[in-house]
N, C-alpha and C positions, 0 to 999 in steps of 0.2 A: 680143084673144086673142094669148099670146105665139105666136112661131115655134114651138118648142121642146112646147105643145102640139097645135098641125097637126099637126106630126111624127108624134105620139104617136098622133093620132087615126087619122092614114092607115095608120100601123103597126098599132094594133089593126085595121082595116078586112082589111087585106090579113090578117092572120093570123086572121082568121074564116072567111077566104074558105079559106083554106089548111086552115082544119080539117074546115069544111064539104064539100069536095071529099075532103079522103081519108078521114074517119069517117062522110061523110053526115048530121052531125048540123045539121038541115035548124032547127034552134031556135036556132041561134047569131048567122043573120042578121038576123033581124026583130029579136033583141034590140041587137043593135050597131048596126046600122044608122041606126035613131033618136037612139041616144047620139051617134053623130058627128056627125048634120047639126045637131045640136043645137048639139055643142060648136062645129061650126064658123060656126054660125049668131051666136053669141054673140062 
């Protein structure tokens, strides 16, 4: 996995979290979540 995707992945992470907290939209984590450990899994 390049750098350059980590990046991306902790950037989406953090900006779930970001949206989660000020909309409450409590459906955003479960779905990201899994994509990342995945992508960083890989």
């Amino acid at each position: 996995m390049t750098k350059g995707a980590e990046e991306l992945a902790v950037l989406t992470a953090v900006l779930a979290v970001e949206v989660e907290t000020a909309a409450g939209a409590r459906v955003v984590v479960p779905v990201v979540v899994p994509t990342v450990v995945v992508a960083v899994v890989r």
